[in-house]
N, C-alpha and C positions, 0 to 999 in steps of 0.2 A: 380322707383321714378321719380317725375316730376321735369323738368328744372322750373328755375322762367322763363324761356321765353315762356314753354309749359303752365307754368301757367297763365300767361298774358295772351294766345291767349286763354284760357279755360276762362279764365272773361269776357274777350269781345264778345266771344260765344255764345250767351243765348240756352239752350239745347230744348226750345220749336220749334228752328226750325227742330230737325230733325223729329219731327211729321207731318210736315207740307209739302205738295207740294212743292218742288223744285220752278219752277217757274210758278204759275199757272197764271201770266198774262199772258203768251206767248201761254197758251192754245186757246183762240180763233184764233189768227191768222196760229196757225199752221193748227187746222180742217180747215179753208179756203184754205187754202193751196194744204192738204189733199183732198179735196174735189173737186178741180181745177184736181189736179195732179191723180186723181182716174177717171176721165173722158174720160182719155185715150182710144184709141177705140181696141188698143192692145197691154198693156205692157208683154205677154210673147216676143212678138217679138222685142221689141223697150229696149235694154239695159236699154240705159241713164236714159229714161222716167221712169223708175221700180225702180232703184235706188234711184234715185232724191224723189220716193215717198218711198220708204224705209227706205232714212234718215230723211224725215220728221216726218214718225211713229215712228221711232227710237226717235226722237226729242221728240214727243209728249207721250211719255212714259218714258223720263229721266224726264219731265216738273212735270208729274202727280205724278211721283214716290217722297215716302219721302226720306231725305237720310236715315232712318235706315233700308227703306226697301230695299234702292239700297244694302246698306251695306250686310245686312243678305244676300240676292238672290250673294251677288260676293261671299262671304265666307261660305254658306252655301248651298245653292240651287244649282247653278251652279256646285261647287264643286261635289256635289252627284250626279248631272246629269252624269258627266264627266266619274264617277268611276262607275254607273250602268250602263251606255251605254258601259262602256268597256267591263264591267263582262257580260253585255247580246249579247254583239258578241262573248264571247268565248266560251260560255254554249250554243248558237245556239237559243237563246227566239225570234231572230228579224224571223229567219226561221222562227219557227213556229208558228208565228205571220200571216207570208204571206200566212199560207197553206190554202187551201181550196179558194183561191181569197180572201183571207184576211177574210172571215167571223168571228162576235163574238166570240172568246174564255174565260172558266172562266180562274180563274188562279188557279182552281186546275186541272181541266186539266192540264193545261201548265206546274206547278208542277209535275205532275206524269209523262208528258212525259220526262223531263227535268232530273229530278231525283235528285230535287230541296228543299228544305227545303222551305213549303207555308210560313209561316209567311217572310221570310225574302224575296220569292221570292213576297208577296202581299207587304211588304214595297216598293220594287224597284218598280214594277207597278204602284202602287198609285202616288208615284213620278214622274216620269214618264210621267204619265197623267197630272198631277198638270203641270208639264212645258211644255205641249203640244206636246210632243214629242211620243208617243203614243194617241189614244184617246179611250175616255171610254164608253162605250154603256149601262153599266147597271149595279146592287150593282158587285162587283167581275168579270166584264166581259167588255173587250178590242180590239179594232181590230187598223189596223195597220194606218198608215196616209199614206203619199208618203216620208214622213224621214224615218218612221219607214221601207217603201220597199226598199229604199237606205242605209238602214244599213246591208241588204242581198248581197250586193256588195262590194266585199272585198276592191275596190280602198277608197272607202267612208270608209267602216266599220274599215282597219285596221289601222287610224290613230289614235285610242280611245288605242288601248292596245302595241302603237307604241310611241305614246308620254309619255302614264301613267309610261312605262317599262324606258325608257330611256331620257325622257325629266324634269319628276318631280324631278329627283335626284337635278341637275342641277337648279332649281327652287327653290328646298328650302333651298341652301346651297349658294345661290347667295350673301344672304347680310351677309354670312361667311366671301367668297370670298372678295368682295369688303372693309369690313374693315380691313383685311389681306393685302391690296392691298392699303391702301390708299385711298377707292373709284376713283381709275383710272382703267381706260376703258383697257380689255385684248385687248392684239394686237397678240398674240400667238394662233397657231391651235392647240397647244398644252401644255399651259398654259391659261385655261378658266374658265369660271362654272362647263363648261360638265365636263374636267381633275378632277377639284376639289371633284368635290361632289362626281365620280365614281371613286376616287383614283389610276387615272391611269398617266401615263405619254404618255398615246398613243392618240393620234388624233379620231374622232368621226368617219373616213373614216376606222382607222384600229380597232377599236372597231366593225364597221360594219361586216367588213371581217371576225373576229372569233364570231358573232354573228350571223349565218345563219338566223335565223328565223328573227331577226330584221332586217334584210338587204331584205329579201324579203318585210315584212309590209313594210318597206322605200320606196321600189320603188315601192312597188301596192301603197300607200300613196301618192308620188308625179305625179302617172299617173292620180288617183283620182282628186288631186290638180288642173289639167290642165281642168278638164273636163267644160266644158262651157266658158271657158275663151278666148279671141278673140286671134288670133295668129299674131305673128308681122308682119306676111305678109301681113295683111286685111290692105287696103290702107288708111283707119282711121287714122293705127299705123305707115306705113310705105309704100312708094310707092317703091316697090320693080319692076317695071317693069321700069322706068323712073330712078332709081337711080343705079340700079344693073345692069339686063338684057342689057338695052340700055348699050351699051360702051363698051361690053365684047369682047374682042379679041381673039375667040381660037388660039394657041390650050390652051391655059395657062387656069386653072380652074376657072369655076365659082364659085362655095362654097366650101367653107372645114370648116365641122363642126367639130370645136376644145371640147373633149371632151363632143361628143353630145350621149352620150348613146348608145343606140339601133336604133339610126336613125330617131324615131318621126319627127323632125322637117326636116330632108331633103327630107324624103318621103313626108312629107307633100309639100314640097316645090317645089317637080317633080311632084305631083299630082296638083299642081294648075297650073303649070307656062308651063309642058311640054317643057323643054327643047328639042332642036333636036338632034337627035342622036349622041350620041360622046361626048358629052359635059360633061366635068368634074366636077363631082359631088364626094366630099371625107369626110367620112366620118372616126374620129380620138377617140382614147377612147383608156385606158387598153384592153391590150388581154384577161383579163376573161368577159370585157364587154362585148365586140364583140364578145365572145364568145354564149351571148345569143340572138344576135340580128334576123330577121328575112332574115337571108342570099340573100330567092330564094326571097323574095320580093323584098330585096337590089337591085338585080341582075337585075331584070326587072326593075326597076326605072333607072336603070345604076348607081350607086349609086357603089361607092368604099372602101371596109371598109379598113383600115390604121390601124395598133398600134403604140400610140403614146402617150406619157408624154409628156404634155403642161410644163412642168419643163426644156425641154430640145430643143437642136436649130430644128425650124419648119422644116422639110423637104421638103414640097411645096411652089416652088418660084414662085413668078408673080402671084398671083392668083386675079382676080378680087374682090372677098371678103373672110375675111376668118371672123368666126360667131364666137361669145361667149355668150350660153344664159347659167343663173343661173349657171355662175362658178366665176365670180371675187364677188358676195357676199361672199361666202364660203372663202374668203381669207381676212385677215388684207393686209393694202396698200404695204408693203414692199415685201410680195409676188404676189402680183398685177404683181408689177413693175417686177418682174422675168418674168410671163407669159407674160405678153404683151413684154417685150423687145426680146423674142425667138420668137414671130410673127412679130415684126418691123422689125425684121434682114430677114425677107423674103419678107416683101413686097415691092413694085415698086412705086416710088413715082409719084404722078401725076394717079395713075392710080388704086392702089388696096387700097380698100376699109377694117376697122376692123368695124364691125357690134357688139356693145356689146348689148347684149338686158335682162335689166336689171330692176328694181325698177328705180323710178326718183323723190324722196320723194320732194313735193311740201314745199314751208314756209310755208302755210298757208293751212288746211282743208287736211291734211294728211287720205287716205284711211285707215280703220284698216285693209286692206288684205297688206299692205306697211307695216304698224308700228309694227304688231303682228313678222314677218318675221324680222326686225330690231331688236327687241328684242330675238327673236329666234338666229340668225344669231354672235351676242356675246354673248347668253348663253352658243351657240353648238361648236362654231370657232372663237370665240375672232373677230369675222370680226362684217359688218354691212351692211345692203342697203346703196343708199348713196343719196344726194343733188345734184341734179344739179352742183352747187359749187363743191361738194366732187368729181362730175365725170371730172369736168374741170380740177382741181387741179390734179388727179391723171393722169388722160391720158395725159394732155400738160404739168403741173409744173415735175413731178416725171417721165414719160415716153417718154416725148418730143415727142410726136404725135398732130396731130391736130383735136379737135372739128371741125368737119364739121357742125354739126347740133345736136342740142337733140329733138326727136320726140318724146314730152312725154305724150300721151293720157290720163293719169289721171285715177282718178276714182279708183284707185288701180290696173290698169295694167299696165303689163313691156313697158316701151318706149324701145327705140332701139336711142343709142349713137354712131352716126355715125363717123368717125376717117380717116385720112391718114398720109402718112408720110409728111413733110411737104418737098416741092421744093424748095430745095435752088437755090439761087438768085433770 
């Protein structure tokens, strides 16, 4: 039943506009735009340049779009996308999409190998195609695109039947939660959406653990996640050789990644920078992490793995820096302030460096690879990305460490929130 104030804004509304172009004066200056920004003499290689023309086509397709047809494509098109891309990674369609170098297949072929039910597998197809995510060569007959060949790669492919299994719960029981709640914001990793909807009282970390399968799609998902994205080392993001390297004092360590996984980032880190021999490189996680990391590669990087709960006092003092990438989102503020207080109490003031390398959600023109994770990050952990403001606040007002710098690249990649302890007098 409508409010009189839902009625009010329904009068003032006239419904002919949702037939109508969003904003079709903005159409011409976008194609100029477009058209400038497409001149480009090489946007695979030129990040910015690609984007910058990506949000302009993006722009000039919100412009053209009506809103009923935005409407329909959020709530109905996309939705099916969502749930056929899933079902066609776990029945294997996108394989045999790829076979033969991608050549024309019909779909009943694909049917019979699949052992598929045609009518339902020609509905998804057709679908499919309609939203360019496949393409179509003829009445019944499909071959692959370059999404469609990156959905044969589990890091890509498993985040359709990773999110569908364990993220929609938490989704549709959101605006449960929040009128339960008062509509106030979870601060619990254990009091959330995720808790709510999957009626648990365990955390999304131990639900992972008695969920094998989804705990493997997680982390093929988040290696996925990384792929093309610039790393904090690129001097873009972070001058790592003039702010780290230069000033380091062995024998005290040069990094220790606080709960950094399997190592990605410190390997990466001894593959660019080549540290000389000796030089303390530590690497910190749970013992079942480390248990899958790539040991002999560790070894040759000189790279040292540690078990270690970021929950409890650092046991590496003096270290030139110690790293936190993608863990204080995962947390509400007041467990924040636990981990970063068991790395303050080791580090040297005047001298060692906390590297957070995180989101740095701008005021204005927020990335959606930034805001989709903000939302993510309180439906899974009551936590959030944060503001600039929100990293100031948390590391100097609640941790009494010091902002040295926020390096924050933009565009929807991680800056890196530089920190020390502050010197007194």
């Amino acid at each position: 039943m409508a409010t009189s104030k839902q009625t009010d804004i329904e009068e003032s509304v006239h419904i002919s506009i949702a037939s109508a172009p969003r904003d079709i004066g903005s159409v011409p200056s976008l194609l100029a735009d477009i058209a400038s920004l497409g001149n480009h003499s090489d946007l695979s290689a030129d990040r910015e340049a690609r984007l910058s023309l990506l949000d302009k086509a993006r722009s000039l397709v919100a412009a053209l779009e009506t809103p009923r047809e935005t409407a329909v494509k959020h709530v109905g098109a996309e939705t099916a996308s969502f749930f056929s891309i899933g079902l066609g990674v776990e029945v294997g369609l996108f394989h045999e999409l790829a076979k033969n170098n991608g050549s024309p297949k019909k779909d009943t072929e694909l049917a019979e190998i699949l052992g598929f039910d045609l009518g339902i597998l020609r509905q998804i197809l057709r679908h499919l195609a309609a939203m360019k995510h496949i393409d179509q060569t003829g009445p019944d007959e499909y071959t692959p695109n370059n999404f469609t060949l990156c959905l044969t790669y589990p890091p890509i492919a498993d985040g359709y039947p990773l999110y569908r299994d364990m993220c929609i719960t938490p989704m549709q029981h959101l605006h449960q939660y929040l009128a339960i709640k008062s509509y106030s914001a979870p601060t619990s990793i254990t009091d959330n959406p995720f808790t709510f909807g999957h009626h648990t009282s365990s955390s999304m970390f131990d639900y992972l653990t008695h969920h094998p399968l989804q705990n493997t799609r997680f982390n093929s998902h988040m290696s996925g996640y990384r792929v093309g994205r610039p790393s904090w080392l690129h001097p873009s993001i972070y001058p790592v050789q003039s702010r780290l390297v230069t000033g380091h004092e062995p024998p005290s360590a040069l990094l220790v990644d606080i709960g950094g996984n399997t190592g990605r980032d410190l390997l990466q880190f001894a593959h660019t920078f080549s540290p000389p021999k000796g030089t303390t490189l530590i690497l910190q996680d749970q013992p079942p992490v480390l248990e899958s990391a790539p040991h002999s590669e560790l070894e040759a990087a000189g790279i040292t793995p540690m078990p270690h709960d970021f929950f409890t006092p650092q046991p590496v003092h003096g270290a030139r820096a110690y790293f936190l990438h993608h863990i204080l989102h995962d947390w509400p503020d007041e467990r924040c302030v636990e981990i970063v207080t068991q790395i303050k109490g080791a580090m040297r003031p005047g001298y060692s460096r906390l590297l957070v390398n995180e989101h740095v959600i701008p005021s204005m023109g927020a990335s959606w690879e930034a805001t989709y994770l903000d939302l993510y990050m309180m439906l899974l952990f009551g936590a959030k990305e944060r503001t600039e403001e929100d990293w100031v606040a948390l590391l100097e007002d609640k941790c009494g460490l010091r902002v040295v710098k926020v390096w924050n690249p933009g565009n929807g990649i991680e800056g890196v929130i530089e920190c020390e302890v502050p010197v007194e007098g």
